[in-house]
Each structure stands twice: as C-alpha cells, then as structure tokens.
C-alpha positions as CSV (number, residue, x, y, z in Angstrom):
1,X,132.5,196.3,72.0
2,X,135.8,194.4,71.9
3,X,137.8,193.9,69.0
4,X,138.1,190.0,67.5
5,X,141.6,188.6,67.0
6,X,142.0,186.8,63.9
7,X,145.6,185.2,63.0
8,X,146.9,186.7,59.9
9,X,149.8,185.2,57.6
10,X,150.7,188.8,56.9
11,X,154.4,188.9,57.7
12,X,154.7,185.4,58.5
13,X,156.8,184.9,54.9
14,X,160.1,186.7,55.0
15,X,160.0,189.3,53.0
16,X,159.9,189.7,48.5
17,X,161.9,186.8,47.1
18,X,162.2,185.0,50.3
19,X,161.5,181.4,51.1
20,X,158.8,180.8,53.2
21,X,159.9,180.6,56.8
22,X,162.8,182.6,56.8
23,X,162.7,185.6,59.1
24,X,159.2,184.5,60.3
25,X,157.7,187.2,62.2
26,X,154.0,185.5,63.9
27,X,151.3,188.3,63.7
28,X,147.1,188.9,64.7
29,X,145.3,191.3,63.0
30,X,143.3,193.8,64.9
31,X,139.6,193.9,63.5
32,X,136.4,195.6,64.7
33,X,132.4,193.6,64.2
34,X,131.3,197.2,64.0
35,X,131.9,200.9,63.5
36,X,134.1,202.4,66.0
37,X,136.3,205.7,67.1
38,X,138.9,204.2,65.2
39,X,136.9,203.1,62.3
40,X,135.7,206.6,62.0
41,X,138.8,208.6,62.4
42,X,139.7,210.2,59.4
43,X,143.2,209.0,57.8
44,X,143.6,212.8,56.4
45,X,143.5,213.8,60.3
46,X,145.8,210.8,61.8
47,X,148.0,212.1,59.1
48,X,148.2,215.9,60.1
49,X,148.3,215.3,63.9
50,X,151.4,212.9,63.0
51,X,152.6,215.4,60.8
52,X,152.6,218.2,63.3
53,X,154.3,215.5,65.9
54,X,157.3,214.4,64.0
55,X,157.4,218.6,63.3
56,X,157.4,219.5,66.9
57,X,160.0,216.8,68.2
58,X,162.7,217.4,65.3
59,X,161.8,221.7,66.5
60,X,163.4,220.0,70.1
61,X,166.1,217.8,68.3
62,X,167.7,221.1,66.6
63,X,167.5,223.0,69.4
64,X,171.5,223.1,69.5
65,X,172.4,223.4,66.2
66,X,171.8,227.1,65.7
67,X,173.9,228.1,68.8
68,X,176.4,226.4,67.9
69,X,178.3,229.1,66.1
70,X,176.6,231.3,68.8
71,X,178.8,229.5,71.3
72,X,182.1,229.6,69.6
73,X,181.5,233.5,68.7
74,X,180.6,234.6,72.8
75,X,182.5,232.0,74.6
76,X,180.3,231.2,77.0
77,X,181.5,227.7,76.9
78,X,184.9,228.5,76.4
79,X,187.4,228.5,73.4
80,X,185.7,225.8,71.5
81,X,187.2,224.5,68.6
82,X,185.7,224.3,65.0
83,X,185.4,220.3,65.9
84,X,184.1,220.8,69.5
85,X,181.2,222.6,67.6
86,X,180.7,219.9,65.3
87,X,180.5,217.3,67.6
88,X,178.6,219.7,70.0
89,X,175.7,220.0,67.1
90,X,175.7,216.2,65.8
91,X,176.0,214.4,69.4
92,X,172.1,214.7,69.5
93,X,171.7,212.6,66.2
94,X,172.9,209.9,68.0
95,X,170.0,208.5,70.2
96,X,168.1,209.7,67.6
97,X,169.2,207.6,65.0
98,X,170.0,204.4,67.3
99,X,166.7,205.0,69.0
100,X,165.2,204.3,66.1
101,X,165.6,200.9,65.8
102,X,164.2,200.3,69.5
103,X,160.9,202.7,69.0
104,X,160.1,201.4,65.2
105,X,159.9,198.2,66.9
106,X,157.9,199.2,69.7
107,X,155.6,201.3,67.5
108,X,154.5,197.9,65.4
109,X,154.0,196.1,68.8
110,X,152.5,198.9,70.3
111,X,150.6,201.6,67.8
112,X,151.4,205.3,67.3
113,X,148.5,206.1,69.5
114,X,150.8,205.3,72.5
115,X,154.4,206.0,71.3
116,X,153.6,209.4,70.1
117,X,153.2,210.5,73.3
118,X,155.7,208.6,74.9
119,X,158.5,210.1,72.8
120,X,157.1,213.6,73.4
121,X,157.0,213.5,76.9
122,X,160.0,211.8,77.7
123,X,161.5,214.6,75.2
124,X,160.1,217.1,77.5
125,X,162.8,216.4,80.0
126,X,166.4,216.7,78.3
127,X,164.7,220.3,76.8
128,X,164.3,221.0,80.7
129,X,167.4,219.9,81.8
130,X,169.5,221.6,79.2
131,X,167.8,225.0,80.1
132,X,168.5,225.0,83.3
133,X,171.4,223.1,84.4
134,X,173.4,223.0,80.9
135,X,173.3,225.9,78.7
136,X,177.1,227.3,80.6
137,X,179.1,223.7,80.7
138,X,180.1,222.5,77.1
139,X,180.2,218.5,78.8
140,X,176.5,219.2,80.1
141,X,175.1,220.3,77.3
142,X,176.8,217.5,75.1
143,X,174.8,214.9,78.2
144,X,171.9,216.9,77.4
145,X,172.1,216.8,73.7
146,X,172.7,212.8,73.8
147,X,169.6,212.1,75.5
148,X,167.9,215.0,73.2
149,X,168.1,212.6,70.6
150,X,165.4,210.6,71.6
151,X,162.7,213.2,69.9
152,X,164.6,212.2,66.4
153,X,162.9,208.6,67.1
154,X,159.6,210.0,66.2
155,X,160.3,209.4,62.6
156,X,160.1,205.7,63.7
157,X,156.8,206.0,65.1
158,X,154.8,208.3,62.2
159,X,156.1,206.3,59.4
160,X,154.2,203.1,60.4
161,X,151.4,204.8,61.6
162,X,151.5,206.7,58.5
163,X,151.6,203.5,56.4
164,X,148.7,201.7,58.0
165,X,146.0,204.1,57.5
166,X,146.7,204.6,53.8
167,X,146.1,202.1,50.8
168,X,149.6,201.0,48.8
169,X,148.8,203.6,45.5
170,X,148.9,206.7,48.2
171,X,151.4,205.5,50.8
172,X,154.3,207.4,48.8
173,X,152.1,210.9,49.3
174,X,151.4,210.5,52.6
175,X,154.4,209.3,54.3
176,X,156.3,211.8,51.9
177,X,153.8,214.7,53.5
178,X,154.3,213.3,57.5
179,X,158.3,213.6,56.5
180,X,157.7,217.1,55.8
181,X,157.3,217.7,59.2
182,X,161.7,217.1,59.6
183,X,160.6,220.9,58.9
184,X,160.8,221.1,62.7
185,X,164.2,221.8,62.1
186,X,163.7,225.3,60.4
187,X,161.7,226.5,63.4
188,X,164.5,226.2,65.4
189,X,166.7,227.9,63.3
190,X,164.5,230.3,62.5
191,X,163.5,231.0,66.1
192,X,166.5,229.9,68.6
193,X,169.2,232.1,68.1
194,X,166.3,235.0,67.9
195,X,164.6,234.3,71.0
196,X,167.9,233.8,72.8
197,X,169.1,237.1,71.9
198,X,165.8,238.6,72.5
199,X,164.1,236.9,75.5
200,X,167.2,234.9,77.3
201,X,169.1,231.8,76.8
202,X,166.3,229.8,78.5
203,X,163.4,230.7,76.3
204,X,163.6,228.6,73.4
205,X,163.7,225.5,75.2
206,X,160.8,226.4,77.6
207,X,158.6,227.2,74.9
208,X,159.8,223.9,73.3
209,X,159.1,221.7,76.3
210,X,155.6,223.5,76.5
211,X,154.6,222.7,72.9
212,X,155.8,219.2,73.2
213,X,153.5,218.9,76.8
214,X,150.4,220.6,74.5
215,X,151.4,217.9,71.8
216,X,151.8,214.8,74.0
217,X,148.3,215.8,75.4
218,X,146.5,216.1,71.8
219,X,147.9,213.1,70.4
220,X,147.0,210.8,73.3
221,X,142.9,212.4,72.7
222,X,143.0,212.5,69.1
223,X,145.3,210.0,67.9
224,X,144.3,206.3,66.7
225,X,145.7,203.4,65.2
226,X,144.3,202.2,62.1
227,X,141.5,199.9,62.1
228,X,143.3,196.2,61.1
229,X,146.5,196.8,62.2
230,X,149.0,194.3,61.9
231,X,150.2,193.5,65.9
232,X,153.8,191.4,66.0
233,X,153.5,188.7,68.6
234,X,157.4,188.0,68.4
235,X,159.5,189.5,70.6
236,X,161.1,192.6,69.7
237,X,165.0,191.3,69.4
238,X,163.9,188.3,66.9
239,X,162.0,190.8,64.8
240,X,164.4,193.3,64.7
241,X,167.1,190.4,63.8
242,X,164.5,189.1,60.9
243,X,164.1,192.5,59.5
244,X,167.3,193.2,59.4
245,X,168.0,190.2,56.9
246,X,165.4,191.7,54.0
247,X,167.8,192.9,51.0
248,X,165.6,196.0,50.8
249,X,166.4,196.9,54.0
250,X,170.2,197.5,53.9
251,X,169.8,198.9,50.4
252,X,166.9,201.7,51.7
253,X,169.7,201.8,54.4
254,X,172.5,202.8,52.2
255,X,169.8,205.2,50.2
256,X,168.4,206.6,53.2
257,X,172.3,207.5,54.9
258,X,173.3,209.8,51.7
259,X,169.6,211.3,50.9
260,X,168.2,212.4,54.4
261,X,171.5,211.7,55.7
262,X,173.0,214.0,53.8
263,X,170.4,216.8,54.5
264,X,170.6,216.3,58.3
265,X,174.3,216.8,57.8
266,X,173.4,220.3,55.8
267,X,170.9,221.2,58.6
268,X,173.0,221.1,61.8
269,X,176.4,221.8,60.1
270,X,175.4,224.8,57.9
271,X,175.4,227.4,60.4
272,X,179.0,226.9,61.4
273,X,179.9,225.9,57.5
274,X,178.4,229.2,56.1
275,X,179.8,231.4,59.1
276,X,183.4,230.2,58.5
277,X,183.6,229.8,54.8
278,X,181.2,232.7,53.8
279,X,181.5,235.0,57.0
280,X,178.0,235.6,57.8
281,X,176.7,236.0,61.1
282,X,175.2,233.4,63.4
283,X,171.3,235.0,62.2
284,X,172.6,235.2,58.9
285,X,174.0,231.7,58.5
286,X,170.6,230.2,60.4
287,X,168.2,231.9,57.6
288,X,169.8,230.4,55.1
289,X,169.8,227.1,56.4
290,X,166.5,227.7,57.9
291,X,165.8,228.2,53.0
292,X,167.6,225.0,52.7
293,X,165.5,223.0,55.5
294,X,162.4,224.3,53.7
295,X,163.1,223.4,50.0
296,X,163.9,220.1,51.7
297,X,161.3,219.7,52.8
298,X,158.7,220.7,50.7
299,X,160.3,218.3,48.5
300,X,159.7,215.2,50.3
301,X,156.2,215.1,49.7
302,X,156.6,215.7,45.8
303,X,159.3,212.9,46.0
304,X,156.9,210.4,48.0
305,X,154.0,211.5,44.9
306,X,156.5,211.2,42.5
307,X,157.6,207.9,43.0
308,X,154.0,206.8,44.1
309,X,153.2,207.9,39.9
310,X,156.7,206.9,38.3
311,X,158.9,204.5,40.5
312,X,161.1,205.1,43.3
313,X,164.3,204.4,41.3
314,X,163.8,207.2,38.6
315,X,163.6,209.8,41.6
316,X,165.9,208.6,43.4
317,X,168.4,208.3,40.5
318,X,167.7,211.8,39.6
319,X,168.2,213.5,43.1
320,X,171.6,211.4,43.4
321,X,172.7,212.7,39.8
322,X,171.9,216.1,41.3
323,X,173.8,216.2,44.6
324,X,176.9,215.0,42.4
325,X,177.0,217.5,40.5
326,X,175.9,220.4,43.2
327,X,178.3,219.0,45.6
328,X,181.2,219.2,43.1
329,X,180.4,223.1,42.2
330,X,179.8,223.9,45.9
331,X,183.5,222.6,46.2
332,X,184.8,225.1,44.5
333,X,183.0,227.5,47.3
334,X,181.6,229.7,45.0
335,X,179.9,233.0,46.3
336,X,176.8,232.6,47.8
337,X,175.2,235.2,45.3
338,X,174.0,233.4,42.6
339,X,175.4,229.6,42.1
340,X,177.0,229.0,45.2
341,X,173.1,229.1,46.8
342,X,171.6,227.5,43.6
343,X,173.8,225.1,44.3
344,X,172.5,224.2,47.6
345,X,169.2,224.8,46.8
346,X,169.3,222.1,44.4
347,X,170.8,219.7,47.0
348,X,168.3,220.4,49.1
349,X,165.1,219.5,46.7
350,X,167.3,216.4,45.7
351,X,167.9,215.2,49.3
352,X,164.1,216.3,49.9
353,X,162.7,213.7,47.0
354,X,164.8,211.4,47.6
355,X,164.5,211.0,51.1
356,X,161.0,210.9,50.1
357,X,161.3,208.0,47.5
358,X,163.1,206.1,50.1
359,X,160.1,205.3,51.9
360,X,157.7,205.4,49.5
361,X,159.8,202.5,48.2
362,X,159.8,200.8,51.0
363,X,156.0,200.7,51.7
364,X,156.2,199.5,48.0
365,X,158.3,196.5,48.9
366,X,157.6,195.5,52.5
367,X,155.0,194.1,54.5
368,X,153.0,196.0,56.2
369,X,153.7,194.5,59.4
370,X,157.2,195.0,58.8
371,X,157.2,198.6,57.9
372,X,157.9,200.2,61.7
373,X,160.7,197.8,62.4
374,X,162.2,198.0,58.8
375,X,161.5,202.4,59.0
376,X,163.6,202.2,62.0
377,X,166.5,200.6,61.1
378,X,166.7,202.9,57.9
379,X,165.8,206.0,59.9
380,X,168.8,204.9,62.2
381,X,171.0,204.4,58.9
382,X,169.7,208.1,57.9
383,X,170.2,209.8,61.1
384,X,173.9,208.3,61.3
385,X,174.7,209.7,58.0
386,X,174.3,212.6,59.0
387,X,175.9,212.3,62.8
388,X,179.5,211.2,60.5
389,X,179.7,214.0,57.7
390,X,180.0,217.0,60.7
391,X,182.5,215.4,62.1
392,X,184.3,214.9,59.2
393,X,183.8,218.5,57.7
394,X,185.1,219.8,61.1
395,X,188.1,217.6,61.7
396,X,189.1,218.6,57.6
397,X,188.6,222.2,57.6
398,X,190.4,221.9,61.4
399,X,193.9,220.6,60.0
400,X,193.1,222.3,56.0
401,X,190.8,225.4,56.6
402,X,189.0,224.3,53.6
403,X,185.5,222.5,53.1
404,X,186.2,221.4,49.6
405,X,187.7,217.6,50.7
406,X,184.5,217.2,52.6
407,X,182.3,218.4,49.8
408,X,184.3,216.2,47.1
409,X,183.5,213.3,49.5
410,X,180.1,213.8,49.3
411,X,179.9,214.1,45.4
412,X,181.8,210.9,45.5
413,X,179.3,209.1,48.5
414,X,176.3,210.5,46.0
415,X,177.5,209.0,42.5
416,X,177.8,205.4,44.3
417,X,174.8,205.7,45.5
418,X,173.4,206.5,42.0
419,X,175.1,203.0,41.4
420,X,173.6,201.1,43.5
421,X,169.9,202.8,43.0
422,X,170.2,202.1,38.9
423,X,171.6,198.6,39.5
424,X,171.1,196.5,42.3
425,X,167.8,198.4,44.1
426,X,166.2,198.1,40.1
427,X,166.6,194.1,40.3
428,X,165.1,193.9,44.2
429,X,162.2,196.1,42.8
430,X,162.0,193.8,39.7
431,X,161.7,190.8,42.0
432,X,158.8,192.2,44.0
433,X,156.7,192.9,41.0
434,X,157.5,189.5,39.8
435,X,155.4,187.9,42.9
C-alpha cells in the first residue's frame, strides 16, 4: 500500500497579499487510497507525544541555568563574575534559537516522525559530555552548553507537526497546548540543583540523557505525520529565503522576541536575578522561577484558545499592556512579598498567552506548507530574545549593582511591541481575511 503523489498549489503563491510567483515554494501532497497507521493515529495522541517531546528536550536545554548561581556561590569554576554567569546560562540559547531555522526547514521536508528523534538523540550527547568531562572547567561547560542548544530546536519540529494534524478553528489550542511543554524548563529547576546536592553533580544530566533515549525510542514507534502532508520539493536555502520575505513573518518575529523571548530571559536569568537582588538561596531563587515557568506556561494554551475564539491581536495587545506595566513596578524592586511576585506573576501569564497567540496567529495567516520553515525563523527570533536580555541585565547590574535599567528596558521593548501588534500586525491580519 503506497501512498499516491498528487501535485498541490498549496504554497506555490507567496504568502497573504502576495503576487502570485513571488517566493514560490513547489510542493506534493502526501495522500493515502485507503486507511492506514497514519490515517488512524489519533491527532489527540500525535499531540501529547509531541507535547511530552518538546517537554523533555527544553528539561535538557535548562539544565545549566539553575547552577548557575550554584557555581558562583561554591567556586568550583572559579571566581565567576555576575556576567560570566549570565553568559554561562544564555550561551545554550544560541544553537537553540539559530537551530531553529535549519530543523523547521528540515521538519517540513522531512516530518516530525523523523526529526523528533533526531533532535533527541543527538541531544543525548552534549548532556553526556557535560557530565563527565565539563561540569569543573567554566570554558567546557560553555562548549557543552553551545551544542546543548540543539534540544531548544524541538520547538521547530512540534509546531508543524502540531499544525498539520489539526483543522484551522483548533490549531490556536493545540499548538498553544504542545508550547506548554517549554514547561521542561521547570523540571530542571525544580529538580537540578536538588539532585546535585543530593545524589552528585552527575545525576541530573544522566537521568536527562536517559529520558531523552526512552523518548527518542517512543516517538520513533508512536509517532506519525499527518495524513496529507504538505512535502516542499525546493531546496531548503530557497525556502528558507522565500519565507523569510512574508510580512507576517518578521512581524511574528518581532512578537515572538519580546513575548517568549522575554520569558526565556526570566527562566534562565531569574535564579541569579532573585539571588542577588532579593538574597535568596540558589533552592530558593529556582522555586520561584520554577512558579514563574509554570504560570507561563499554563498560559500558553489559554492564549493559543484565546485567540483561536477572539483574535490574536486582542491577546497579544493585552499581554504587551501587561508586561509594561509589571516591568515598570518590578523596577522599583519591590519586596517579593506581595507585589513584587504579583508582579512577576503577571508577566509570566502575559508572556505565556502571548507567546501563545504568536503562533496561533501564525497558523492563521500562513500556509500550511509554510508553517515549519516560517515557526523556525520566529522560534529563532524568540530564542535570541531571550539569549540578549541576560547579558544585558548582567553587564548593567555589573557596572550599577541595580536591575532597574534592565527592567525599564523591557517596559519600554513591551510598549513598542504593543505598537506594532495594534497597528501594523492589525492591517496584515485585515489583508488575510480580505482573500
């Protein structure tokens, strides 16, 4: 029982408002004469096994974060600065932003089936290799961390995946439910610095690496592409090049950068921001960003539903009007008992939904054989924005010994992006339900 290939014009136009022909990306569409394991496969289940993926890979891509105070309060990699932490704890953000752009393009060429797996495996062996060769040499463990990244380009692979197996009115719900799963993140700090203390420096990253090789396993039994899936036949440079020219995807860009950017920027940095402004210790500080991660990202599914039943722009709108305003009190540094963590915990449902809304309005806007390359050149823009703001609220507290600079910048970074979500997103949004 082999599948018949039939040429499809999906993609072939550029994308909403664009002239035929420009950024032409040829496609076939996969389609089956009869019922098969893939026909069959519930989308509920692709869902949660993606879901529990992108979960499990960003639980390996915060590995470092939480001992990242840890470090700077032993010294076991020496007298590290308040910088050499922040660039110790955003380094593996890098490949995993970057990456993005690479495996969102492979995962519309090649399915979910096979890149989830890839990416967990090959995650497998930076967790190994920081364990036991890295965890005493700060210029190890930053090697170690760069290549660590490459579990943050799951996002890249689920988000197509995702998209294909759902139809247009849910696509909001379920992508916003498989983005909970950046929830990987409060496992680690929840976990890391616990089991380090407990069992040994090693044991956190062995029982990472053996959840991912579990994982890796599973996905490549259980998981299936969706039945009809849209397979570019471009290469993957003149795709990326054509998606790259779509007007919604710089703007989800410049969305994505301040909403999940901004909460990536609160999960790795928080630790070492609540230890030095708020004294707590290194357990302390990782529970409470381990609350923030959480609110996050039980968030991002009500953001995907809400903007499936309301519009992307009036979420997205909202959660921007409330990091400005949480942003500017948290400047102030108020205590931590009452509005300083209200405070946070507001930023952290409005980062949550918005992030959220992103991609629901991107699945809203973009062609469906469009949406792994276009999801990872946003993701990339996302993960970036939160690789910069680290760096920037260590180098200012460094020379100032105050956060407030760093948290006025973000107030300022969320009111234009208000802007530009109320204005010029609103007209691209406007064009697309015009066609």
């Amino acid at each position: 029982m082999s599948p018949s290939i039939a040429k499809s014009d999906a993609g072939v136009h550029g994308g909403p408002g664009e002239p035929r022909g420009e950024g032409t990306i040829v496609t076939t569409s996969l389609t089956t004469a009869d019922p098969s394991p893939t026909a069959t496969r519930s989308p509920w289940v692709m869902l949660a096994m993606a879901t529990l993926g992108f979960a499990v890979n960003f639980w390996a891509w915060a590995l470092i974060s939480p001992l990242g105070p840890l470090f700077r309060t032993t010294g076991a990699l020496g007298d590290l600065t308040e910088s050499d932490v922040a660039l110790l704890v955003a380094v593996p953000v890098v490949v995993g932003s970057l990456g993005r752009i690479i495996v969102g393009g492979l995962t519309d060429r090649y399915g979910g089936r096979v890149m989830f797996p890839i990416v967990s495996g090959v995650t497998i062996l930076p967790v190994l290799f920081i364990a036991f060769f890295a965890l005493d040499s700060y210029a190890l463990l930053l090697v170690g961390g760069f290549v660590l990244g490459i579990a943050g380009t799951s996002f890249a692979v689920g988000v197509p995946f995702v998209n294909a197996w759902f139809p247009p009115a849910k696509r909001g719900l379920a992508i916003g439910i498989f983005g909970a799963g950046m929830g990987g993140t409060a496992i680690s700090a929840l976990t890391t610095v616990k089991l380090t203390e407990g069992l040994g420096a090693t044991s956190p990253f062995l029982i990472t690496a053996a959840v991912l090789a579990a994982y890796a396993v599973a996905a490549w039994l259980i998981l299936r592409d969706a039945p009809g899936r849209v397979v570019p036949t471009t290469s993957l440079a003149s795709r990326i090049s054509a998606n790259s020219r779509l007007a919604i995807t710089w703007q989800a860009c410049l969305l994505y950068a301040v909403a999940f950017g901004g909460y990536v920027a609160f999960s790795v940095y928080l630790p070492a921001y609540l230890k030095a402004a708020h004294q707590l210790t290194p357990a302390s500080a990782a529970n409470r960003m381990a609350g923030f991660v959480l609110v996050a990202v039980l968030m991002r599914p009500v953001g995907g539903w809400l903007a499936d039943k309301f519009g992307a722009i009036p979420v997205l709108a909202t959660g921007f009007g409330v990091v400005v305003v949480g942003a500017g009190i948290s400047a102030g540094t108020p205590p931590l008992q009452g509005i300083g963590t209200i405070a946070f915990l507001a930023m952290a449902a409005a980062l949550g939904s918005g992030s959220g809304a992103t991609f629901a309005l991107i699945a809203k806007v973009t062609e469906p054989s469009r949406v792994g390359g276009v999801t990872g050149l946003v993701g990339a823009a996302g993960g970036l924005g939160g690789f910069v703001p680290p760096l920037i609220m260590g180098y200012v507290y460094g020379r100032t010994d105050s956060y407030a600079i760093g948290l006025w910048m973000l107030c300022v970074t969320a009111a234009l992006a208000l802007l530009l979500t109320v204005t010029v997103v609103r007209r691209t949004v406007q064009g697309q339900e015009t066609h």
